[in-house]
DOKOLSE-710866 format. One record per atom (N, C-alpha, C): x, y, z; residue in one letter. Coordinates in pm, whole numbers, padded with zeros to 5 digits, always signed. Example, Ala and Ser with C-alpha at 12.3 -4.5 7.8 and 13.67 -1.06 7.14 Angstrom:
<nodes>
+01319-00569+00780a/+01230-00450+00780a/+01320-00330+00780a/+01285-00225+00708s/+01367-00106+00714s/+01290+00003+00787s/
</nodes>
This chain:
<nodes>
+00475-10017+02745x/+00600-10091+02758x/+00691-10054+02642x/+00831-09968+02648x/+00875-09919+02573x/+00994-10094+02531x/+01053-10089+02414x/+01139-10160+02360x/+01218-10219+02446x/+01326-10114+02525x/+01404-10188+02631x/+01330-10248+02720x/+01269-10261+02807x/+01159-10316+02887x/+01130-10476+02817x/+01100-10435+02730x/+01051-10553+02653x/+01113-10641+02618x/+01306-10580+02611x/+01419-10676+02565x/+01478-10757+02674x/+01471-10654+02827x/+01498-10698+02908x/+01430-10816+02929x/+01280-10832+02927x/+01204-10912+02996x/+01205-11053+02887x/+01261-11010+02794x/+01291-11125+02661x/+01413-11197+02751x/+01523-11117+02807x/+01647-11175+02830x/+01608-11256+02906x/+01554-11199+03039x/+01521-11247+03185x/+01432-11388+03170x/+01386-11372+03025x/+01260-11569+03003x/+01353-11631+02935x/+01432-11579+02866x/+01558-11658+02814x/+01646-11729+02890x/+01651-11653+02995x/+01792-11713+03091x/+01726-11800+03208x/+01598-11777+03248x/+01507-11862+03350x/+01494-11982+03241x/+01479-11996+03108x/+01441-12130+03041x/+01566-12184+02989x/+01640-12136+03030x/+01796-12190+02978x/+01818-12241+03095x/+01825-12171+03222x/+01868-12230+03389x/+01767-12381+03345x/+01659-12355+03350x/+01572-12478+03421x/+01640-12578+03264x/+01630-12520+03203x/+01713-12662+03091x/+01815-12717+03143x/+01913-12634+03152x/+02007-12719+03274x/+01992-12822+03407x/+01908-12773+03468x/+01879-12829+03593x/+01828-12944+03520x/+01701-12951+03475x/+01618-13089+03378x/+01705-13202+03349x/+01849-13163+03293x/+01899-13195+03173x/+02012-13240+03247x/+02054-13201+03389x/+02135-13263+03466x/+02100-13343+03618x/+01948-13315+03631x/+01917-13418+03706x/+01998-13382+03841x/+02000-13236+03898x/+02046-13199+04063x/+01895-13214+04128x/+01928-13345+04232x/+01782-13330+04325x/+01893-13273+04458x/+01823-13214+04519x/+01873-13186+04643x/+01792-13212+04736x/+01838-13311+04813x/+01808-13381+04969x/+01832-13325+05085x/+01785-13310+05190x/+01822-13281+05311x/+01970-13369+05350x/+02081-13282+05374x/+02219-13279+05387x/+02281-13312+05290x/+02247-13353+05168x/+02295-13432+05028x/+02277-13361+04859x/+02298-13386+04794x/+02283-13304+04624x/+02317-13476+04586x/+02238-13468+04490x/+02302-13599+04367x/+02290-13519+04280x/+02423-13585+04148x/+02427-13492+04002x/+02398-13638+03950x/+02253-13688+03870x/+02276-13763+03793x/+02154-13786+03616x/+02135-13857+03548x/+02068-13870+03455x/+01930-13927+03493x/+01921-14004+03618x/+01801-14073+03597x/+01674-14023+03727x/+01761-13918+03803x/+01673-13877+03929x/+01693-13914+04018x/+01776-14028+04052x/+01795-14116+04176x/+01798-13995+04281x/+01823-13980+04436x/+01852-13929+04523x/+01941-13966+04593x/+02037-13822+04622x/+02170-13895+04697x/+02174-14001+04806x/+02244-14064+04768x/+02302-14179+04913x/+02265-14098+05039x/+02225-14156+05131x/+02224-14063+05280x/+02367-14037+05351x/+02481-14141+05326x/+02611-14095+05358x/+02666-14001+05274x/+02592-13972+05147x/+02681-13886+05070x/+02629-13706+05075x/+02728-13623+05087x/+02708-13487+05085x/+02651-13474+04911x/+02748-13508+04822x/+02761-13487+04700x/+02792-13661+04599x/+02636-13673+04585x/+02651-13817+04471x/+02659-13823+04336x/+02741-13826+04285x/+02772-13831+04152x/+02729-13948+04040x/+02619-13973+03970x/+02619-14120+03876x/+02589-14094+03766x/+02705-14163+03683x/+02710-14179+03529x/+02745-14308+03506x/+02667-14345+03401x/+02764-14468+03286x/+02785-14420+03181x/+02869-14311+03158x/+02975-14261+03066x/+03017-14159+03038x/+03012-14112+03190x/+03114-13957+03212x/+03182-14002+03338x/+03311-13905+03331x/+03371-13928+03467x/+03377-13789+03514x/+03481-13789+03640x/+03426-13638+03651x/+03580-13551+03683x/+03572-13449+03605x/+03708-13354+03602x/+03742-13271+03768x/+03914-13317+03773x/+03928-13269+03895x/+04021-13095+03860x/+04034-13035+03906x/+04107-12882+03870x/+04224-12958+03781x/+04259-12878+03684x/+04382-12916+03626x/+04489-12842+03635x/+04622-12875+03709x/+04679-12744+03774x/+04880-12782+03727x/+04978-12719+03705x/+05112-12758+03751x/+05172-12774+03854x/+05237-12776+03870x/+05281-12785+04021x/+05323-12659+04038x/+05372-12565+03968x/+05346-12448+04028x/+05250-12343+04075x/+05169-12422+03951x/+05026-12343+04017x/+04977-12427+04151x/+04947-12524+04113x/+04972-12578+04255x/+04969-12530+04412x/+05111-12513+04372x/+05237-12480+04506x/+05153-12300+04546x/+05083-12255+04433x/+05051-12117+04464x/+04943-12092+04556x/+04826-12252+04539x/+04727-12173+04612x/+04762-12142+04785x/+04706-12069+04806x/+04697-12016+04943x/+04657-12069+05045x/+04710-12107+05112x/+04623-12175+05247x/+04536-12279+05247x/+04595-12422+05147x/+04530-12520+05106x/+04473-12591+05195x/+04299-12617+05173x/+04263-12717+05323x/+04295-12866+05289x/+04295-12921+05447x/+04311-13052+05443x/+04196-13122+05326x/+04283-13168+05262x/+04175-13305+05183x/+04184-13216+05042x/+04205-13090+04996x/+04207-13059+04908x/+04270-13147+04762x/+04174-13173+04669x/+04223-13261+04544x/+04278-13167+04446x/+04349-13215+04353x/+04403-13167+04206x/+04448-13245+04106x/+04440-13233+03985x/+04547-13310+03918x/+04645-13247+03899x/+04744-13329+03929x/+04904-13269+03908x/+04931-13262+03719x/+04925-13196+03660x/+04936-13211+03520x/+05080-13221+03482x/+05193-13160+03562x/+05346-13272+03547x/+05359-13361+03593x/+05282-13423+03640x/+05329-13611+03724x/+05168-13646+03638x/+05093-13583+03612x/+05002-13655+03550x/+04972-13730+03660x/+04917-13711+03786x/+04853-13780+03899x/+04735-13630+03965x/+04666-13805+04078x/+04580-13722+04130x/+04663-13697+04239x/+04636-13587+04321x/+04706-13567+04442x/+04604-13483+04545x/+04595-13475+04704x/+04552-13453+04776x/+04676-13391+04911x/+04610-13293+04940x/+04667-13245+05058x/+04635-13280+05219x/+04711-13315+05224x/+04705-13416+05392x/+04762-13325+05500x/+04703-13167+05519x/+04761-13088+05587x/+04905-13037+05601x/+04982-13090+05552x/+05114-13049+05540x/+05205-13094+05405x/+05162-13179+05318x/+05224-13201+05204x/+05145-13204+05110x/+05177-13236+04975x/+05050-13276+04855x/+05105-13440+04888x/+05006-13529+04887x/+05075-13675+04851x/+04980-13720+04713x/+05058-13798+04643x/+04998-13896+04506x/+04931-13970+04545x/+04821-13981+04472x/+04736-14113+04503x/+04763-14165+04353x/+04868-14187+04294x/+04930-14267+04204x/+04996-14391+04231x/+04937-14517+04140x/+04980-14610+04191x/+05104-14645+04131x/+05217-14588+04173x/+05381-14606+04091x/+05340-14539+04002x/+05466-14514+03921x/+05530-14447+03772x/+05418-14315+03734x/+05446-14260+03646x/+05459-14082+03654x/+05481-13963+03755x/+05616-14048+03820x/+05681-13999+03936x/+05564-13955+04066x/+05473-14006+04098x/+05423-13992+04148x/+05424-14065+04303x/+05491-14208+04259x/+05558-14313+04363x/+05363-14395+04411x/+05373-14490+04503x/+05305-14536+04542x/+05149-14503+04572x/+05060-14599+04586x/+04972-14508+04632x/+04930-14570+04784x/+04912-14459+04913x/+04882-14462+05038x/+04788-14566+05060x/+04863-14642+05169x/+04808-14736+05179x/+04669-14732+05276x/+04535-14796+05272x/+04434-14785+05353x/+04417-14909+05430x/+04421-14901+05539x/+04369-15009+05647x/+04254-15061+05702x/+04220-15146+05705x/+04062-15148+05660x/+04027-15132+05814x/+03916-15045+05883x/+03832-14987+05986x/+03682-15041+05984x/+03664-15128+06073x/+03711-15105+06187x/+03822-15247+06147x/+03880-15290+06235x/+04015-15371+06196x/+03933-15528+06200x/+04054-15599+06143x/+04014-15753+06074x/+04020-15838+06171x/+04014-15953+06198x/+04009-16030+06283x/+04062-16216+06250x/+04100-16253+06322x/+04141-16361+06209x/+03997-16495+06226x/+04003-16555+06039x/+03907-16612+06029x/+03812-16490+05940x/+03863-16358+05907x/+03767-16290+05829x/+03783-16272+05673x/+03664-16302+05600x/+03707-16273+05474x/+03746-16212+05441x/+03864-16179+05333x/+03888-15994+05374x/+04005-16036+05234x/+04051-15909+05107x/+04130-15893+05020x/+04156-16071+04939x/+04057-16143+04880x/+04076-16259+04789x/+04086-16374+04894x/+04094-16397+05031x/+04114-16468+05062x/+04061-16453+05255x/+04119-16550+05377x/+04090-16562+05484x/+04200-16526+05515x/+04195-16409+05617x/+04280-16348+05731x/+04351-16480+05804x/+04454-16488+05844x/+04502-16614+05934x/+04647-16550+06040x/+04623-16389+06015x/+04693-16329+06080x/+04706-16212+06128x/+04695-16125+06213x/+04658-16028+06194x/+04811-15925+06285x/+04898-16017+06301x/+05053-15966+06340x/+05130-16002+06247x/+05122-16007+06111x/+05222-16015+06053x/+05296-15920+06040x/+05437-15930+06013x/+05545-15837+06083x/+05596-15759+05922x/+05587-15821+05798x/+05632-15780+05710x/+05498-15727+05622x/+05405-15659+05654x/+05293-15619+05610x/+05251-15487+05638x/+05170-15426+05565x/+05136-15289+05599x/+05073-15263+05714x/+04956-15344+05727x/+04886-15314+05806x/+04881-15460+05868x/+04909-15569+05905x/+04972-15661+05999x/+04898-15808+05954x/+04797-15784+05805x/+04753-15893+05818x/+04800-16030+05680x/+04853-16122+05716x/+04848-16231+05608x/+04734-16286+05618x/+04665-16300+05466x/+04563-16376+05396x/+04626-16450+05310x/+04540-16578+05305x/+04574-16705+05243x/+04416-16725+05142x/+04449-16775+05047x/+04369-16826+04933x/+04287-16934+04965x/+04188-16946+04937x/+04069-17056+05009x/+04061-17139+04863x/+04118-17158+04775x/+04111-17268+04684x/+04271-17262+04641x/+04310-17419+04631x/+04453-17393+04577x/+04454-17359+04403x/+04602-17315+04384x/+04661-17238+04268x/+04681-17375+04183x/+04739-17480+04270x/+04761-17606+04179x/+04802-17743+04278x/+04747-17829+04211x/+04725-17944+04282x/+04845-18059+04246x/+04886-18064+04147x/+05048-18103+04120x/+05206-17977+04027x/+05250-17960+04191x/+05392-17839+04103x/+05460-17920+04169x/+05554-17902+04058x/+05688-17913+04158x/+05719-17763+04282x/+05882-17812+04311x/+05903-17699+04393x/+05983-17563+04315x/+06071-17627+04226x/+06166-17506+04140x/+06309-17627+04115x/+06368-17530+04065x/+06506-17594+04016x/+06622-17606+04114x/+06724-17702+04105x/+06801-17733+04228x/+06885-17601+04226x/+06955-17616+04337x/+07018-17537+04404x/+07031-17482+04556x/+07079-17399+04587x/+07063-17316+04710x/+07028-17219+04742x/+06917-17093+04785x/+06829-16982+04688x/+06910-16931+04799x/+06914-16960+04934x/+06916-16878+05087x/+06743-16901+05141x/+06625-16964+05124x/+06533-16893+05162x/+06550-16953+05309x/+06482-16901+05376x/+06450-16927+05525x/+06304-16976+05581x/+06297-16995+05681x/+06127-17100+05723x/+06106-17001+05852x/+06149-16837+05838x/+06039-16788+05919x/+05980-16733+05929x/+05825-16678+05996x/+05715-16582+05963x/+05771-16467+05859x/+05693-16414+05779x/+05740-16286+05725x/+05827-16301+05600x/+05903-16401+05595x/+06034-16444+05486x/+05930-16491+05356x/+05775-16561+05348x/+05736-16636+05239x/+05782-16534+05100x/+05739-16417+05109x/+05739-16313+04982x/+05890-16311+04924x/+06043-16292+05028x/+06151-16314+04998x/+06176-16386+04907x/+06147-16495+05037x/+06170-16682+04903x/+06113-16642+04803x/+05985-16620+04764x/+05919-16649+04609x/+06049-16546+04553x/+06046-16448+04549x/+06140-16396+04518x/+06279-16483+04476x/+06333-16521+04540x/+06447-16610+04512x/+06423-16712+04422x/+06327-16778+04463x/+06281-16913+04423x/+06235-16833+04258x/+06167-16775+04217x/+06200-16724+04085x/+06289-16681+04039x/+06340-16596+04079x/+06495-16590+03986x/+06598-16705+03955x/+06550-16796+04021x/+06661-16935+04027x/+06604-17054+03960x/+06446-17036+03893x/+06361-17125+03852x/+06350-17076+03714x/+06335-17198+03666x/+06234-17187+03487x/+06092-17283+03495x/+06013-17256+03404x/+05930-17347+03411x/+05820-17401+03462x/+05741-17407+03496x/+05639-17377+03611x/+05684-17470+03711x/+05639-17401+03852x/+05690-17473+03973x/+05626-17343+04073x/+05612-17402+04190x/+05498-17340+04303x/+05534-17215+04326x/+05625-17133+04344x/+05698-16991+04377x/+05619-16946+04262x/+05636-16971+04156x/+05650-16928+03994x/+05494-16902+04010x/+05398-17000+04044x/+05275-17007+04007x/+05162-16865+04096x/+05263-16862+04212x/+05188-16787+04297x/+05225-16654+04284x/+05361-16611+04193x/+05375-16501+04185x/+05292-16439+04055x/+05276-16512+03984x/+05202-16467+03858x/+05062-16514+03863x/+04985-16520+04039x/+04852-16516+04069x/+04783-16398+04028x/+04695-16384+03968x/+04613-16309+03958x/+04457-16312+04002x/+04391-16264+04166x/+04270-16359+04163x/+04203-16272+04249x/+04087-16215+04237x/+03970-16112+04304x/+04067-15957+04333x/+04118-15939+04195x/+04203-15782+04211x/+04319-15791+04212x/+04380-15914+04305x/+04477-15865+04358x/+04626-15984+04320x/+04735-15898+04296x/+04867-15974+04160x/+04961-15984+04285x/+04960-15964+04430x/+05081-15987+04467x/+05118-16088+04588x/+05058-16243+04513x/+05091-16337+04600x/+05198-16410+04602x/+05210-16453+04712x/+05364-16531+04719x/+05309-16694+04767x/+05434-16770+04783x/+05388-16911+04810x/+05474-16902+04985x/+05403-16928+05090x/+05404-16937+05228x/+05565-16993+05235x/+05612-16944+05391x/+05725-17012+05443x/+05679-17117+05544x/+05786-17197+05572x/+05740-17317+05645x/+05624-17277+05774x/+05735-17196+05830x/+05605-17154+05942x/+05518-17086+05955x/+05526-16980+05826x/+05359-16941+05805x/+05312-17040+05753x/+05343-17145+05677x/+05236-17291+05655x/+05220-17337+05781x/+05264-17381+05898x/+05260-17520+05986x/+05211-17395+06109x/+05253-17276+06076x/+05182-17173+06225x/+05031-17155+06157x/+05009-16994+06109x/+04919-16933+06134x/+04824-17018+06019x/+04848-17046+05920x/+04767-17108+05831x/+04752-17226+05863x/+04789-17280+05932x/+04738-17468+05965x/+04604-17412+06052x/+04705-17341+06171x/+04581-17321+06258x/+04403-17271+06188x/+04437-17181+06040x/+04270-17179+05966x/+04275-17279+05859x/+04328-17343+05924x/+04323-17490+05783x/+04166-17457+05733x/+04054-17503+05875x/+03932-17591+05798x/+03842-17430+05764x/+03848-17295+05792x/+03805-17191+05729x/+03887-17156+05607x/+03988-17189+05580x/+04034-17145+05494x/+04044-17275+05363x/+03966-17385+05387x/+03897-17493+05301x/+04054-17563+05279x/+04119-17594+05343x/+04287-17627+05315x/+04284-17756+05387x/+04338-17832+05313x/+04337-18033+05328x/+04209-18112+05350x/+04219-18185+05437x/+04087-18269+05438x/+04106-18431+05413x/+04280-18456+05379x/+04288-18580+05359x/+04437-18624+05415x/+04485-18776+05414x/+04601-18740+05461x/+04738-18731+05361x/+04680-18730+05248x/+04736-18744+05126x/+04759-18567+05115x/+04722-18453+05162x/+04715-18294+05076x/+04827-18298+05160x/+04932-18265+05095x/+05087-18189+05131x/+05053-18086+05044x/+05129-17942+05087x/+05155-17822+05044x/+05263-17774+05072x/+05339-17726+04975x/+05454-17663+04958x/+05484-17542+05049x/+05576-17551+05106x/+05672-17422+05149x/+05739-17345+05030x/+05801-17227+05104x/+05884-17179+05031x/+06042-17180+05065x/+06020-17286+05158x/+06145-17281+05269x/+06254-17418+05220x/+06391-17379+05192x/+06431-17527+05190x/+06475-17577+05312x/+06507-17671+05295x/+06601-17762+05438x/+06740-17752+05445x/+06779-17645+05517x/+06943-17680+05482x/+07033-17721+05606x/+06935-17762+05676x/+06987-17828+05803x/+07054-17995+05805x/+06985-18034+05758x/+07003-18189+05704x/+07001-18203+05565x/+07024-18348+05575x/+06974-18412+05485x/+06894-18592+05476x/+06755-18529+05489x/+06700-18623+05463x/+06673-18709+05371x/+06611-18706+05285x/+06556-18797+05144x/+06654-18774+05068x/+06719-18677+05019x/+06839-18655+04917x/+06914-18531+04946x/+07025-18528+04818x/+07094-18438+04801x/+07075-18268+04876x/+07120-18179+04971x/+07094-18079+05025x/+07023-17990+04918x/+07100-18007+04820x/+07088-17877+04722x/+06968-17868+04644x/+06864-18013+04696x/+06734-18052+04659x/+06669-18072+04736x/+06666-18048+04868x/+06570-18097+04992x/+06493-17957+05014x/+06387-17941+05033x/+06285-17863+05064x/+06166-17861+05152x/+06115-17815+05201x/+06008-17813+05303x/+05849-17882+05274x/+05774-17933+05302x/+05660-17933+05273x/+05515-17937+05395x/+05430-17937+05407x/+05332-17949+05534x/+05210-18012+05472x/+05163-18131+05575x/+05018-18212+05540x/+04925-18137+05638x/+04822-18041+05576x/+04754-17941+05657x/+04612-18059+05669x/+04599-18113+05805x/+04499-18202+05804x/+04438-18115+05966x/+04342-18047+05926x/+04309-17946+06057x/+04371-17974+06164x/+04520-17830+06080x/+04617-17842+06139x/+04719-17922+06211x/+04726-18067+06150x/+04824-18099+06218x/+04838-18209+06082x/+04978-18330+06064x/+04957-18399+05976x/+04858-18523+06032x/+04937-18622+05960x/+04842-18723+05973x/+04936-18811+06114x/+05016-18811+06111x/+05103-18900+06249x/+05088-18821+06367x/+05004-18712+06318x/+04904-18656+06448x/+05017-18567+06506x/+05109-18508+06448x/+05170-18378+06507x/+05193-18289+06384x/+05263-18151+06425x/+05313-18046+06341x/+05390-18064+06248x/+05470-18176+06228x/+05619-18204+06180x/+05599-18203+06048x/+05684-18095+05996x/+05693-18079+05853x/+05736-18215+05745x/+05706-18219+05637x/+05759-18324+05500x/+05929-18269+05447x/+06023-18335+05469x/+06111-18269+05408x/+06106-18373+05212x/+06122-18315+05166x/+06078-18400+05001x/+06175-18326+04900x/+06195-18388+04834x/+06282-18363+04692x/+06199-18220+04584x/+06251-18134+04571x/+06196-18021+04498x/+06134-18040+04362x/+06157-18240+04307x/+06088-18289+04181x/+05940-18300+04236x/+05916-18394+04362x/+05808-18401+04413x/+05658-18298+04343x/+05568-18368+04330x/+05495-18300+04279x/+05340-18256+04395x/+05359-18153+04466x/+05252-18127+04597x/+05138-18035+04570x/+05086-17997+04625x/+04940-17891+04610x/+05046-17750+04648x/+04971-17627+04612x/+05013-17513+04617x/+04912-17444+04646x/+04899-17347+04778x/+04830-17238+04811x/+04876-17109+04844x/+04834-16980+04735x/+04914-16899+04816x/+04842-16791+04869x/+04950-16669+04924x/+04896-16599+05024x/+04965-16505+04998x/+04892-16372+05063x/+04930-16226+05079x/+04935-16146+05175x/+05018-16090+05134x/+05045-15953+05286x/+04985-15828+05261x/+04855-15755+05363x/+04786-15668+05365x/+04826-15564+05504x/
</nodes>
């Protein structure tokens, strides 16, 4: 066995005990239809092609500009990158790149997902109980309502006249209004600065999403039980004037499985000092 021979066969145990150090040292089992990359041996998920587990690595996607980008060739559907001028992740959806950035580093929104197979009303689903599944001002059609209230004495907000309205779809508007026209804590106020199982963007209900779709899941959605629980709208009254001054009359509903206590639908019209329960709700 001359020298080279001998260096070669040095290289060739070098690079076989360097491979298998790697492999050891990164933990690839490979499964029938599956690979896991992880530290402890686990074996991939059976839904997964490629399982990835760390507690304290994440994992690098191509790092590209948008011109490089824009260069590759014949990008397949689903293809990932990071955009390194928007500083987002982005994916190709067969005909465009879209952001999966949620707002700001120009990236805009991120695509919304609908949950499959679809919801049903009465289902637990995003912090709260489905009580709709046609809502008209929603992504994907469903209002959920909160199964414990936000607060058990608010007022309604500060006097005035906001514009809000009492019909399906309008609750998110009003809060809207009803904060810019409010100081101080009061039910609009409380539900917009909800924060509760993820999710920051609740509003406080309009009359008839209170006295429609949410009365009807009053007793799944754990809402009244006495004839004393009134809950706030977001709706004022500007039709009349009942109890007082217009520019203070407001909506309210006694959710007593679904109906009030004088045994029909008929809303509370009450003074916006009034102090009522507050539940709120979101559009999915």
């Amino acid at each position: 066995m001359n020298a080279r021979t001998t260096f070669n066969l040095k290289n060739r145990l070098l690079l076989f005990l360097l491979s298998f150090m790697i492999i050891f040292t990164m933990n690839v089992s490979a499964q029938t239809g599956g690979v896991s990359l992880n530290d402890n041996g686990a074996p991939p998920d059976p839904s997964s092609m490629l399982d990835i587990e760390s507690t304290s690595k994440g994992v690098l996607f191509p790092r590209l500009t948008e011109a490089e980008r824009d260069a590759i060739l014949n990008p397949a559907p689903f293809l990932m990158v990071i955009n390194t001028d928007s500083e987002c992740l982005e994916l190709y959806n067969g005909t465009d790149w879209i952001s999966l950035c949620d707002g700001g580093g120009g990236g805009g929104p991120a695509p919304v997902v609908c949950p499959s197979p679809a919801l049903s009303v009465g289902d637990a689903y995003g912090g709260g109980i489905v009580v709709s599944t046609t809502y008209a001002n929603s992504d994907c059609g469903y209002l959920i309502v909160r199964t414990a209230n936000s607060s058990n004495s608010a007022s309604w907000g500060d006097a005035g006249l906001f514009g809000t309205s009492t019909a399906v779809g309008t609750g998110a508007s009003n809060t809207v209004s009803i904060v810019a026209n409010s100081t101080g804590t009061f039910a609009a106020g409380i539900c917009d600065d909800e924060t509760y199982d993820g999710f920051d963007d609740w509003f406080l209900p309009s009359l008839d999403e209170l006295t429609g779709p949410i009365a009807n899941q009053a007793s799944n959605a754990n809402i009244g039980g006495t004839c004393s629980e009134r809950y706030w709208s977001s709706s004022e009254n500007n039709n009349s004037s009942i109890c007082c001054p217009q520019s203070t009359e407001v909506w309210a509903q006694t959710l007593f499985n679904g109906v009030n206590c004088m045994g029909s639908s008929s809303p509370n019209s009450l003074s916006r000092t009034s102090l009522e329960r507050v539940r709120c709700v979101r559009a999915h």
